[in-house]
C-alpha positions as a Markdown table, in Angstrom:
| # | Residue | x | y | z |
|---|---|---|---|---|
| 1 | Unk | -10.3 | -14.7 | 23.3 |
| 2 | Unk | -8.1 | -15.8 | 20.5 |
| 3 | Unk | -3.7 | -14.2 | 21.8 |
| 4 | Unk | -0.4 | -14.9 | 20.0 |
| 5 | Unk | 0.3 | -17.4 | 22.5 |
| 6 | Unk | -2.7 | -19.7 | 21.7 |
| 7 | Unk | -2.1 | -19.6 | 17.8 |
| 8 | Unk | 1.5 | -20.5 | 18.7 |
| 9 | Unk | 3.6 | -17.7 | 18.5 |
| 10 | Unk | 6.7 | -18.1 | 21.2 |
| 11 | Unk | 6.9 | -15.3 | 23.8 |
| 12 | Unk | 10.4 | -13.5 | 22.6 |
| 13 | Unk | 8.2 | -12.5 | 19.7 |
| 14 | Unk | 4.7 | -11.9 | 21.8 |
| 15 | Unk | 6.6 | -9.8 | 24.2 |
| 16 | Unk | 8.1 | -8.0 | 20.9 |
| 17 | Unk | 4.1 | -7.4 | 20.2 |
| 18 | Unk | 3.5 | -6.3 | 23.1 |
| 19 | Unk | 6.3 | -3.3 | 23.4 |
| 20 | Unk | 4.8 | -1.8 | 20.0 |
| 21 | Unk | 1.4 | -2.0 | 21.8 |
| 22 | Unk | -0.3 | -5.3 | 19.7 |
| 23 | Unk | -1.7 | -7.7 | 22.0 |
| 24 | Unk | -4.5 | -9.0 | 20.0 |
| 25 | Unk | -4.4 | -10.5 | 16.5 |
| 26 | Unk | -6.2 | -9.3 | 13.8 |
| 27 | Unk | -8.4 | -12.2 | 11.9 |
| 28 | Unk | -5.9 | -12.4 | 8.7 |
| 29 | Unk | -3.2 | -12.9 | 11.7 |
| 30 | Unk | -5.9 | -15.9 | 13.1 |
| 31 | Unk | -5.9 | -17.5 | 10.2 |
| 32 | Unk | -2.8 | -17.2 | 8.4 |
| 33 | Unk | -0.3 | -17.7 | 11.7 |
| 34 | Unk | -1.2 | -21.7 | 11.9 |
| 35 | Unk | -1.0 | -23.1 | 8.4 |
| 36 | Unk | 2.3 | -21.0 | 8.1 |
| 37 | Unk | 3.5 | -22.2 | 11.4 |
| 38 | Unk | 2.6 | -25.6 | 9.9 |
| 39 | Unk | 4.5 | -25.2 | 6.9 |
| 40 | Unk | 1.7 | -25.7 | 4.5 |
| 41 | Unk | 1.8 | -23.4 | 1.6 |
| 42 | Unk | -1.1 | -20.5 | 1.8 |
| 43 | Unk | -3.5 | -18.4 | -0.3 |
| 44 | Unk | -4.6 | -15.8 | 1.5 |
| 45 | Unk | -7.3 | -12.7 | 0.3 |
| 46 | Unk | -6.5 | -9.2 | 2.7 |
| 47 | Unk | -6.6 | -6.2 | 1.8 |
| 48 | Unk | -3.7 | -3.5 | 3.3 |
| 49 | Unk | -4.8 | -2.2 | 6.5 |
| 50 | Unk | -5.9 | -6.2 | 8.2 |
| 51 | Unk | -2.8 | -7.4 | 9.6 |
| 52 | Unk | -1.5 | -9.2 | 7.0 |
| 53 | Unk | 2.1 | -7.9 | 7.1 |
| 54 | Unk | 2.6 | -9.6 | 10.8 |
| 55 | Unk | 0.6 | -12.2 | 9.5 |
| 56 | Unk | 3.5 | -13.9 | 7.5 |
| 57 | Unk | 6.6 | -12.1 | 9.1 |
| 58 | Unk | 5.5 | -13.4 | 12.8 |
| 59 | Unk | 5.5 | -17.1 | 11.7 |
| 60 | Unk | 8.5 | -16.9 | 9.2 |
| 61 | Unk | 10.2 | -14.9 | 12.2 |
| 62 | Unk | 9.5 | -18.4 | 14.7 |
| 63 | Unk | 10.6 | -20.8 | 11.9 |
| 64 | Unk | 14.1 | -19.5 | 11.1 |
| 65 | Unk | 17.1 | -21.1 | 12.6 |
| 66 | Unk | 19.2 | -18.3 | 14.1 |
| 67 | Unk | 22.9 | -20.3 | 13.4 |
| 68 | Unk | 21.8 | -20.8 | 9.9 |
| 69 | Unk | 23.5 | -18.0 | 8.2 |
| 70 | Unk | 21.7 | -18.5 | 4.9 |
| 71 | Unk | 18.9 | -17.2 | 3.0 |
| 72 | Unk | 16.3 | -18.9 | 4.7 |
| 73 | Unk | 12.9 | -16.3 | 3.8 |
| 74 | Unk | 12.2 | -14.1 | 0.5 |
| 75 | Unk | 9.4 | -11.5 | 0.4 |
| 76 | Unk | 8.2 | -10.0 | -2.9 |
| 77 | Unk | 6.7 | -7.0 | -3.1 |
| 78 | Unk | 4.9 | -5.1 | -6.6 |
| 79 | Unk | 6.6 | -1.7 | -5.3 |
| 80 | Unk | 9.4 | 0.1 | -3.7 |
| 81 | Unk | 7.2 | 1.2 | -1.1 |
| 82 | Unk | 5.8 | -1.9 | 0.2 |
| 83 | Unk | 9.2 | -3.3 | 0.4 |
| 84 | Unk | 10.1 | -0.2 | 2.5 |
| 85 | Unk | 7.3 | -1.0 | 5.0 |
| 86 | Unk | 7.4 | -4.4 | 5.3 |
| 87 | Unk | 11.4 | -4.0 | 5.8 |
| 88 | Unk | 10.5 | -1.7 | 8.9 |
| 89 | Unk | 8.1 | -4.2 | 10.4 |
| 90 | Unk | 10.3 | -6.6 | 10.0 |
| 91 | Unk | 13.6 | -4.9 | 11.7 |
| 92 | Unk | 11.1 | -4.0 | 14.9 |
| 93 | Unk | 10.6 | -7.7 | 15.6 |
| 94 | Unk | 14.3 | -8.6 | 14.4 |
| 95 | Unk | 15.0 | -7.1 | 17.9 |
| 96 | Unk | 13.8 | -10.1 | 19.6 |
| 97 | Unk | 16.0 | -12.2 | 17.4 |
| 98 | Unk | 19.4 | -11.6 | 16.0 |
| 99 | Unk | 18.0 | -11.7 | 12.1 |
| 100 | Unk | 19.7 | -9.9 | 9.6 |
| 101 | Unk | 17.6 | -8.3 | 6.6 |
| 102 | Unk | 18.3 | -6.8 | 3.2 |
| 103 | Unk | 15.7 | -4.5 | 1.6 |
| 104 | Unk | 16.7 | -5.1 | -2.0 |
| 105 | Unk | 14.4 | -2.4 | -4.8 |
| 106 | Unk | 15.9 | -0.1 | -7.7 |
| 107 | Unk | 17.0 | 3.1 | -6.4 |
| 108 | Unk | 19.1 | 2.0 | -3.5 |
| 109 | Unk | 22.6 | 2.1 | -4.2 |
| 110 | Unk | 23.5 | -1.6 | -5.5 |
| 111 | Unk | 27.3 | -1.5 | -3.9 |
| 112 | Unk | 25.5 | -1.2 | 0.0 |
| 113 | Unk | 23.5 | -4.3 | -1.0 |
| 114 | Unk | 26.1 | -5.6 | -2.2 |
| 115 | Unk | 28.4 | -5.7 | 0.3 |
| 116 | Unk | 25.5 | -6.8 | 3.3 |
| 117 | Unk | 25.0 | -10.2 | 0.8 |
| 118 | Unk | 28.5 | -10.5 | 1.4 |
| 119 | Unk | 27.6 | -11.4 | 5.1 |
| 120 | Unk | 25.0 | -13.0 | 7.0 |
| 121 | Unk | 21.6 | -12.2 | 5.4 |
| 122 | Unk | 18.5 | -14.2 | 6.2 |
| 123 | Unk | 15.7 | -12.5 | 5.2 |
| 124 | Unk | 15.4 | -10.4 | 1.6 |
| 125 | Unk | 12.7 | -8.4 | 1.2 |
| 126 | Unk | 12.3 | -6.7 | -2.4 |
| 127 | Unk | 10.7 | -6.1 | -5.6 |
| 128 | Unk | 11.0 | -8.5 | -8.4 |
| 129 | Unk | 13.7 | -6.4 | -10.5 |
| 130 | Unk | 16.4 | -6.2 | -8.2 |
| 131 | Unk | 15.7 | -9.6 | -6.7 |
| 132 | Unk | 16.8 | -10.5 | -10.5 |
| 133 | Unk | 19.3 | -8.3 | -10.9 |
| 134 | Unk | 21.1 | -10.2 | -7.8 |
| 135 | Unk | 20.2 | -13.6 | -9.1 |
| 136 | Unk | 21.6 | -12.6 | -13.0 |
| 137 | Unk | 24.8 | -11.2 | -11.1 |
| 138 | Unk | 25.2 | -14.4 | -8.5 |
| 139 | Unk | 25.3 | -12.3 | -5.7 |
| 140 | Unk | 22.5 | -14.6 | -4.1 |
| 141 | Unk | 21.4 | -17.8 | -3.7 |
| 142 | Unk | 18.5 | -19.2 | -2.6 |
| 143 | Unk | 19.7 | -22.7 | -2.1 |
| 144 | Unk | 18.7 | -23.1 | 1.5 |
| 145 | Unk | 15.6 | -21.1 | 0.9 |
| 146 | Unk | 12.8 | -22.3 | 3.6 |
| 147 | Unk | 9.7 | -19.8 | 2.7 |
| 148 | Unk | 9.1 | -17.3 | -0.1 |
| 149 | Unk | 5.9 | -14.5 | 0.3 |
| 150 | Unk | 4.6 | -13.4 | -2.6 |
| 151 | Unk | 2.6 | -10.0 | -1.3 |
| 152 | Unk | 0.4 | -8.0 | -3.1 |
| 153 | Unk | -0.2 | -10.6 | -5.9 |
| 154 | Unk | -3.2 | -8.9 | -7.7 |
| 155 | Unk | -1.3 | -5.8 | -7.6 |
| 156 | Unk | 1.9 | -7.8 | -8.7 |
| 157 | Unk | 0.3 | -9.1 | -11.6 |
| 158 | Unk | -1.6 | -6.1 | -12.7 |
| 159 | Unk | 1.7 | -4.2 | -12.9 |
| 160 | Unk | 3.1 | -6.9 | -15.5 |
| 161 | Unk | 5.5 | -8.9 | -13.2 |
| 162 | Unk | 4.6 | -12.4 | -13.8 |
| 163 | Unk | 7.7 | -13.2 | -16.1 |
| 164 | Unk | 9.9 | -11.9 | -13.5 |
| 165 | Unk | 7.8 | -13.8 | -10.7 |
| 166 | Unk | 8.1 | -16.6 | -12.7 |
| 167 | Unk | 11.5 | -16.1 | -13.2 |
| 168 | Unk | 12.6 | -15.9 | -9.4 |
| 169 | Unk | 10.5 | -18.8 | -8.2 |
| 170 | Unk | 12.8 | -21.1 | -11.1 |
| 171 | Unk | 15.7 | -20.3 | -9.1 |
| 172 | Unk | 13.9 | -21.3 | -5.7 |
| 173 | Unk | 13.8 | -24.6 | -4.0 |
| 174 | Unk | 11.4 | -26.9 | -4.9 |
| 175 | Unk | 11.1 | -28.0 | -1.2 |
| 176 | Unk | 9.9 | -24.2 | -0.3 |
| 177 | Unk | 7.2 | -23.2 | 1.4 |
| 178 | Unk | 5.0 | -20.9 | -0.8 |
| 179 | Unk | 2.8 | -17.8 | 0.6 |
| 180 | Unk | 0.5 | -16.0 | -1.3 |
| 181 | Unk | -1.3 | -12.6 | -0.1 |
| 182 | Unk | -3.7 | -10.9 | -2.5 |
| 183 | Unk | -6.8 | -8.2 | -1.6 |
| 184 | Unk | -8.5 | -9.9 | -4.3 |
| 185 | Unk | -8.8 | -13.0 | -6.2 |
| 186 | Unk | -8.2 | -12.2 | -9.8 |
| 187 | Unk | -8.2 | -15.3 | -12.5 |
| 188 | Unk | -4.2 | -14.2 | -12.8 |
| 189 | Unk | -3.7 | -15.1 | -8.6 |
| 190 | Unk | -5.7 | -18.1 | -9.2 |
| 191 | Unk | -3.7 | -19.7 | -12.5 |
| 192 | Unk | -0.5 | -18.7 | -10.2 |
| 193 | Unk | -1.6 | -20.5 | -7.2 |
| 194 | Unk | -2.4 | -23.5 | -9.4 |
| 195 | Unk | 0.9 | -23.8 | -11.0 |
| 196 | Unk | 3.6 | -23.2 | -7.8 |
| 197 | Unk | 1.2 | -23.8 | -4.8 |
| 198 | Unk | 0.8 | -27.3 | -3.6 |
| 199 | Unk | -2.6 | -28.5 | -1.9 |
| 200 | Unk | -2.7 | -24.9 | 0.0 |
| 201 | Unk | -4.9 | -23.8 | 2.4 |
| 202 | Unk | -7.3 | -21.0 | 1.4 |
| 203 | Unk | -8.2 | -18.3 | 3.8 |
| 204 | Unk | -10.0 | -14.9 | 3.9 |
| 205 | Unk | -9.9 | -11.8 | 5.8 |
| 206 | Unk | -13.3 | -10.0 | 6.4 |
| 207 | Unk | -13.6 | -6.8 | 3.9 |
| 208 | Unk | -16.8 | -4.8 | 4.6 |
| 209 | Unk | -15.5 | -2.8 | 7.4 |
| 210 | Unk | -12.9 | -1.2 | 4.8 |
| 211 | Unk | -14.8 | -1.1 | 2.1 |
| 212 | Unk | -18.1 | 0.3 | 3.3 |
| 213 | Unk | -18.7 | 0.8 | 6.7 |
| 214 | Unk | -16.2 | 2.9 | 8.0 |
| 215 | Unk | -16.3 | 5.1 | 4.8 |
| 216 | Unk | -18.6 | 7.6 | 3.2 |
| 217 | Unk | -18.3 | 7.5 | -0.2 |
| 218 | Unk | -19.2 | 10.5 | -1.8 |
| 219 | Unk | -19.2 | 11.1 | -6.6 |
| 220 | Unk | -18.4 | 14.6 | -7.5 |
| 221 | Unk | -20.3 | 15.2 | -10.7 |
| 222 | Unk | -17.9 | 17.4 | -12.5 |
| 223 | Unk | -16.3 | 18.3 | -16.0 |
| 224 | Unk | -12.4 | 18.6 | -17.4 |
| 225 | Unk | -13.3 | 22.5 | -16.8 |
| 226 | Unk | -14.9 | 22.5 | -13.1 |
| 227 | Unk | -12.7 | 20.0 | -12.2 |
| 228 | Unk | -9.8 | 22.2 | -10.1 |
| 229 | Unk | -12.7 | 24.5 | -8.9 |
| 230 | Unk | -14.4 | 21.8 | -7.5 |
| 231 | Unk | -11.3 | 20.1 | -5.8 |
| 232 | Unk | -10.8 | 23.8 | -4.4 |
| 233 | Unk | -14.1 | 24.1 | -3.2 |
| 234 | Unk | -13.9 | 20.4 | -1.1 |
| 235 | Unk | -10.6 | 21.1 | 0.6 |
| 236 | Unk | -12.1 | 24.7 | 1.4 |
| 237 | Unk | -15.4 | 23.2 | 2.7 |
| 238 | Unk | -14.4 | 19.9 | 4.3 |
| 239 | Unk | -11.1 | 21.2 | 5.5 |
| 240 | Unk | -9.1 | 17.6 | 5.6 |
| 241 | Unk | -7.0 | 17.0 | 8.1 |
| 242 | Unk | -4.9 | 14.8 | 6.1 |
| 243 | Unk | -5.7 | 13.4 | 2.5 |
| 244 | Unk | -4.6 | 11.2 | -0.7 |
| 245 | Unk | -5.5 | 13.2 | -3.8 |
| 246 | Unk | -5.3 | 10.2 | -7.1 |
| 247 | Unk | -4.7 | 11.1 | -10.7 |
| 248 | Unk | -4.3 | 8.9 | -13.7 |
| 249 | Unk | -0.4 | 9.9 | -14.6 |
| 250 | Unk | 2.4 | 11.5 | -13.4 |
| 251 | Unk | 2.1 | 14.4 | -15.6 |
| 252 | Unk | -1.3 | 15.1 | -14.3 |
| 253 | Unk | 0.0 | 14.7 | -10.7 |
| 254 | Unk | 2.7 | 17.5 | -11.3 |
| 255 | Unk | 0.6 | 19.7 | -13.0 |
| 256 | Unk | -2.4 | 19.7 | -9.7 |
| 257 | Unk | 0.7 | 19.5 | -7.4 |
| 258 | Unk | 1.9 | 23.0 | -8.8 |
| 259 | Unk | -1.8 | 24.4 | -8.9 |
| 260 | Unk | -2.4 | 23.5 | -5.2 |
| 261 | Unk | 1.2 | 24.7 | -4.1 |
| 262 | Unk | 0.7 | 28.2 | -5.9 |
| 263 | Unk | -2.7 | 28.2 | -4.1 |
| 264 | Unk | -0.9 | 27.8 | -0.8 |
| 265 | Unk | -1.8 | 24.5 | 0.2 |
| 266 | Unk | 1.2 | 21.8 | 2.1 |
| 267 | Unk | 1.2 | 19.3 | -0.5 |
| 268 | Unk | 3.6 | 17.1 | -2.3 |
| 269 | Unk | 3.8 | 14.6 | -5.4 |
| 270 | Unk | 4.4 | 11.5 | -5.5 |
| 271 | Unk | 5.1 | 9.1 | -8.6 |
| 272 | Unk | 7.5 | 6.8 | -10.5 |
| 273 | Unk | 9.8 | 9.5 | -12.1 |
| 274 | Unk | 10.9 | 10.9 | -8.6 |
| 275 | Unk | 13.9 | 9.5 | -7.3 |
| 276 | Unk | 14.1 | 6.0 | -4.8 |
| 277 | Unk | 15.6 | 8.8 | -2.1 |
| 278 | Unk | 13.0 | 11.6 | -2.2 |
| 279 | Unk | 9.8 | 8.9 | -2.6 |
| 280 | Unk | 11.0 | 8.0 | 0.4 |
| 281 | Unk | 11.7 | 11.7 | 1.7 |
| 282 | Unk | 7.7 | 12.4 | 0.7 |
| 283 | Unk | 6.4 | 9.3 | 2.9 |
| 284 | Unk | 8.6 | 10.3 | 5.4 |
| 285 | Unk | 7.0 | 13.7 | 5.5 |
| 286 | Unk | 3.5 | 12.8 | 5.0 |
| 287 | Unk | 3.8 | 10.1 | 7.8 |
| 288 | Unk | 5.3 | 13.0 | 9.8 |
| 289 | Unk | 2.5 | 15.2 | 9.2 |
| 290 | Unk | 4.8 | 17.7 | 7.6 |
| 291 | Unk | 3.2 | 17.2 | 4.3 |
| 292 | Unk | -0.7 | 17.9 | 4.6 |
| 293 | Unk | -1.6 | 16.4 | 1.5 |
| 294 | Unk | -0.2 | 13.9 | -0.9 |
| 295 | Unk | -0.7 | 13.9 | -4.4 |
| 296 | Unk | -0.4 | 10.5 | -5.8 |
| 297 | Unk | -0.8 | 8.4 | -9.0 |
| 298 | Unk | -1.7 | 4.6 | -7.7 |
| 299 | Unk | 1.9 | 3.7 | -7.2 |
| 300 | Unk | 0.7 | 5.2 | -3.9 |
| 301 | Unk | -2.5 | 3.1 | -3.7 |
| 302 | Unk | -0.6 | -0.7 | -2.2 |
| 303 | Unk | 1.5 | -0.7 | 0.6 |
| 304 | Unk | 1.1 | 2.7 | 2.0 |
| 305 | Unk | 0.1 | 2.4 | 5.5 |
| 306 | Unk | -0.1 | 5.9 | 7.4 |
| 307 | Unk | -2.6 | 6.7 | 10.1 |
| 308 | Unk | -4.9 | 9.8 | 10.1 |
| 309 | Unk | -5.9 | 9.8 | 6.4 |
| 310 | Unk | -9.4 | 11.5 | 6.7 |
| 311 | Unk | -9.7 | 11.9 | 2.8 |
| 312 | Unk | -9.0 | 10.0 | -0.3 |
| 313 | Unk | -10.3 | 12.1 | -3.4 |
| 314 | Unk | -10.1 | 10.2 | -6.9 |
| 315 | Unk | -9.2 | 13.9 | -8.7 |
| 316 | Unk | -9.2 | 10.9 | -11.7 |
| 317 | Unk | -11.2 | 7.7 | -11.8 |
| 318 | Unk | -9.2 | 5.0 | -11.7 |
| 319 | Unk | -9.0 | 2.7 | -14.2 |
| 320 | Unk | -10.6 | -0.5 | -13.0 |
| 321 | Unk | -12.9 | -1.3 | -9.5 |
| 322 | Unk | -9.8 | -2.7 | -7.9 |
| 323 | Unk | -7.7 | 0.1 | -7.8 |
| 324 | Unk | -10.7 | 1.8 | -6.4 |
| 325 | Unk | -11.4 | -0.4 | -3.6 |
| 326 | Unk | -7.6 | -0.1 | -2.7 |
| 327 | Unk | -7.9 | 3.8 | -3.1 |
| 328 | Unk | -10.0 | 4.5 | -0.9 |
| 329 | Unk | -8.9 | 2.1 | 1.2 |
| 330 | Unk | -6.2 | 4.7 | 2.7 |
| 331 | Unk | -8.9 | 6.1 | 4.3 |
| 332 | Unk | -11.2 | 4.4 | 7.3 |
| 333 | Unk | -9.0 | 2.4 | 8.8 |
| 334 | Unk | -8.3 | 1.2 | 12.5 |
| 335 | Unk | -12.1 | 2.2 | 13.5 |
| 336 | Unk | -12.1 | 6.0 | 12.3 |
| 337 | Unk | -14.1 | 7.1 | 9.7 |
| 338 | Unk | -13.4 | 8.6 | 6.3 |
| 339 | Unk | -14.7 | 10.3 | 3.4 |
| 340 | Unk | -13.4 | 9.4 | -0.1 |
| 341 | Unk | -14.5 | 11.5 | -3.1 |
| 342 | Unk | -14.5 | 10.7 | -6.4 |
| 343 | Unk | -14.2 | 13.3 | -9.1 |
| 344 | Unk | -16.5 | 11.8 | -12.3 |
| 345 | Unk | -17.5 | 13.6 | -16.1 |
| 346 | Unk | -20.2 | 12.2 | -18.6 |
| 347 | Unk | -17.7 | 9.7 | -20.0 |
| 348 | Unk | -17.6 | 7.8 | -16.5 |
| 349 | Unk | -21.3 | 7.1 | -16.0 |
| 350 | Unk | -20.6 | 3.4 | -17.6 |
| 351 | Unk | -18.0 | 3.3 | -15.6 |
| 352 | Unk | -19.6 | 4.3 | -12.4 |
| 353 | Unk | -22.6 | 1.7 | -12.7 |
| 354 | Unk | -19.8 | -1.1 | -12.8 |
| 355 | Unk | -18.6 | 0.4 | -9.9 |
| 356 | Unk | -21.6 | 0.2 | -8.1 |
| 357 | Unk | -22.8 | -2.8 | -9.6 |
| 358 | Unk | -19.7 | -4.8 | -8.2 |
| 359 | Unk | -19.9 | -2.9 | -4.9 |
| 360 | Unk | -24.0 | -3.0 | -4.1 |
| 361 | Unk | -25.0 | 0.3 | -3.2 |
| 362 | Unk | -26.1 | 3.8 | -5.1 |
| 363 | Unk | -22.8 | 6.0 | -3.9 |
| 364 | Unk | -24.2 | 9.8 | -3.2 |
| 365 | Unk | -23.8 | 12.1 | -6.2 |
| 366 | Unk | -23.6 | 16.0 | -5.3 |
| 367 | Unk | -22.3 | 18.5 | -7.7 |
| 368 | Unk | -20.3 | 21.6 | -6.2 |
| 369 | Unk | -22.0 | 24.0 | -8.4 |
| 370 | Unk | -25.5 | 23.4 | -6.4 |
| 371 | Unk | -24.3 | 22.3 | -2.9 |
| 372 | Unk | -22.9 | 24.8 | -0.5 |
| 373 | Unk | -21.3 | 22.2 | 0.9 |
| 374 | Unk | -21.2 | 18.1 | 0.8 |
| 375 | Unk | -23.2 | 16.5 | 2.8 |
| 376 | Unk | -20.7 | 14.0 | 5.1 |
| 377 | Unk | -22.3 | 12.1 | 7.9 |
| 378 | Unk | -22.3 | 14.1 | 11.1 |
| 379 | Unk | -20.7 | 10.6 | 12.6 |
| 380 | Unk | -17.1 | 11.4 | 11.1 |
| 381 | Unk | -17.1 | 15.0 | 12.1 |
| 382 | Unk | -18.1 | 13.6 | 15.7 |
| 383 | Unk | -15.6 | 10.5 | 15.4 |
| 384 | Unk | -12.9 | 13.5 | 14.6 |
| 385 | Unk | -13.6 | 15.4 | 17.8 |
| 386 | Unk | -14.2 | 12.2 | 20.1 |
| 387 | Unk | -10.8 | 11.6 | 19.5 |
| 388 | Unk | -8.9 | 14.7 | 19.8 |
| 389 | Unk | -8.4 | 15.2 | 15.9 |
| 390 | Unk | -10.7 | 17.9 | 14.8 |
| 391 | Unk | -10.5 | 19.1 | 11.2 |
| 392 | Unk | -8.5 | 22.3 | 10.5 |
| 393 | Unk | -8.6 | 24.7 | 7.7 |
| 394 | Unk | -5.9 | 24.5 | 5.8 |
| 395 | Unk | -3.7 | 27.8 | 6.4 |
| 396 | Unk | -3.2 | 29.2 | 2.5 |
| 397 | Unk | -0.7 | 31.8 | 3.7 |
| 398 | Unk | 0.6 | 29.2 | 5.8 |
| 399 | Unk | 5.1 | 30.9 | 5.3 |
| 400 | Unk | 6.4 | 27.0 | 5.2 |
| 401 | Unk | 3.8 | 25.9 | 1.8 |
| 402 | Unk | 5.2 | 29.5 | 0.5 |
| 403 | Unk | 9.2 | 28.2 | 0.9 |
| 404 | Unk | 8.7 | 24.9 | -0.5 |
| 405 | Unk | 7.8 | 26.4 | -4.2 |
| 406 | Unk | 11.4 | 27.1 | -3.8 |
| 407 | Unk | 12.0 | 23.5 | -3.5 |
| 408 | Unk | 9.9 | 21.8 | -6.4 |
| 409 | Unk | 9.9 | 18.1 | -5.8 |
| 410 | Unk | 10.1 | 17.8 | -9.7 |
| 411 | Unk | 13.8 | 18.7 | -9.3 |
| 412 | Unk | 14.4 | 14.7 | -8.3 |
| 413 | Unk | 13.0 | 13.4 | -11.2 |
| 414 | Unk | 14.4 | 11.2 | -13.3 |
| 415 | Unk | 15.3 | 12.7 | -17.0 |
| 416 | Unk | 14.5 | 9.9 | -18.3 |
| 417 | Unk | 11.2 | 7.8 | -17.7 |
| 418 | Unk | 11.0 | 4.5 | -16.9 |
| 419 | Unk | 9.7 | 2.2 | -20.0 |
| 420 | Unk | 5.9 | 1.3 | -19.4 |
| 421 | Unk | 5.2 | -1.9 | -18.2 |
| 422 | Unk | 2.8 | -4.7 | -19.6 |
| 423 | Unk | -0.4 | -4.4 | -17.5 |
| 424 | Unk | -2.8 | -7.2 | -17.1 |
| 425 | Unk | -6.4 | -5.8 | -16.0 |
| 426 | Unk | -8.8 | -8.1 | -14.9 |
| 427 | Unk | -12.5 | -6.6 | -13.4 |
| 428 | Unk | -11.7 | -3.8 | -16.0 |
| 429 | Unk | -14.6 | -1.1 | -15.9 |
């Protein structure tokens, strides 16, 4: 049986482990943990929900020097909320050792980030904006710079972030370790890996647990007009005990948001124009369980790592396979089951054959208008009760969904949007 110990991990940080209740390593963590640990420079395919966030912070963690005061590791992250959870992993082992970390991503106040560079700082974990920001103003330096983890890569690139990537890394050492964690292997991850990675190992994490076994995946053959009844009629039927519901832009995410609230259902939005403080006031809820279900465009789809999610439900398909595979990977994880619906008119069917074409299997169509109800494997419901979570109807005259129309999330948005980014697609539909 393969510990921490015998991939080399030293026991300040196993016994770290071992108070959060992680004693065995997950096989990204297997693979990953040595080559980093041998400071060789690393290409590594995971998706979110393997281990791969201990996989690089463990060994960067047991290669720092504490009485070096500099900037010795840089982590960067596609999106504000990655950088939030990766910061929180890494302040739970920073326990065993006296490390100090700045979470640097637009929306926090600059002057706090600021003032902490002024001191000892030794880790920075951030998205690519910011990180830039700091290097235009001189706030930082890299000089001493030991490892830099690139996370999310595909995601990264999709998003339009290779000028700043390329940017930061010009400012790096040329000495530096290099990590590079992707869920897939686009030709974008593969041109960056050839031009800043040198001789790096290769490894990959197993996917078919995520992607199929653990999840039934269910297409809702709708139209732009039976599309809100049908949604209505899944959450009335399959009653989920906690869900992500996609759509394609943050307009349409508002506008379901305000039909599900005024129908009486928990829910909140969440999407670029809301502010750094009440994204973060959302996750914190839905992580909570105070929020039943979150209504997300796929700013939502990377990074987010909460437990209990029994639904996804693509109310829009998303835009390439991809974004799919990360979708409905919210849902399924840690052994449970899941069920991820996905919502699809005439104008998808092309569409929907890629899908399935790139995936190997016929997905189940039902349409709401003929089935009383969907037909989800008897397995999830049984996996539900097996482990003390049954499903529960959601409570439409529930008095706290009633109060929170009083407190429109919409109020934290930004007045002005943020300028659309370049997007690189690869596996496009």
């Amino acid at each position: 049986m393969i510990t921490f110990y015998k991939l080399g991990i030293r026991n300040d940080l196993v016994y770290a482990l071992e108070n959060q209740g992680i004693t065995t390593p997950t096989p990204i963590q297997s693979l990953s943990i040595p080559v980093i640990l041998n400071n060789e420079d690393l290409i590594a395919e995971a998706q979110t929900g393997t281990g791969k966030t201990l996989a690089f912070l463990l060994p960067l963690f047991q290669n720092f020097h504490i009485e070096d005061n500099n900037i010795q590791g840089l982590i960067i992250t596609p999106t504000r909320e990655l950088a939030i959870q990766i910061t929180d992993v890494a302040r739970q082992l920073a326990h065993s050792k006296s490390l100090n970390i700045l979470a640097a991503y637009g929306g926090q106040d600059i002057k706090a980030q600021l003032h902490k560079l002024r001191g000892n700082v030794q880790l920075v974990i951030g998205t690519p904006g910011r990180i830039i920001d700091h290097i235009n103003r001189g706030t930082i330096n890299f000089n001493n710079l030991k490892t830099v983890v690139i996370d999310e890569a595909d995601q990264m690139f999709h998003i339009g972030f290779n000028r700043e990537v390329d940017a930061i890394l010009s400012k790096l050492p040329k000495t530096r370790q290099t990590l590079c964690f992707s869920a897939t292997m686009s030709n974008t991850v593969d041109d960056f890996s050839h031009k800043y990675l040198i001789n790096p190992k290769q490894v990959t994490a197993p996917k078919k647990q995520i992607t199929l076994e653990n999840i039934s995946q269910i297409v809702v053959e709708t139209s732009n007009r039976k599309r809100l009844p049908d949604l209505l009629k899944i959450l009335q039927q399959d009653y989920p005990e906690k869900a992500i519901i996609f759509c394609k832009t943050r307009m349409r995410t508002n506008a379901l948001y305000e039909e599900l609230l005024n129908a009486g259902y928990n829910v909140a939005p969440l999407h670029g124009d809301l502010t750094q403080s009440k994204r973060e006031f959302v996750m914190k809820s839905f992580k909570n369980d105070e929020v039943k279900f979150l209504i997300a465009t796929d700013v939502a789809a990377r990074g987010v790592d909460v437990d209990g999610i029994t639904h996804v439900i693509n109310y829009d398909m998303p835009h390439d396979i991809e974004s799919y595979i990360h979708r409905i990977g919210r849902t399924g994880r840690a052994g449970y089951l899941g069920v991820a619906y996905t919502f699809v008119t005439m104008k998808n069917e092309a569409k929907l054959e890629a899908l399935e074409n790139f995936i190997h299997m016929k997905i189940k169509r039902i349409s709401m208008g003929t089935v009383t109800k969907p037909n989800v494997p008897k397995e999830h419901k049984k996996k539900e009760i097996s482990n003390n979570n049954p499903m529960k109807k959601v409570n439409k005259n529930n008095n706290d969904s009633k109060n929170n129309r009083n407190s429109k999330y919409s109020k934290y948005s930004k007045n002005n949007k943020s300028k659309k980014s370049k997007k690189r697609r690869k596996n496009n539909f």
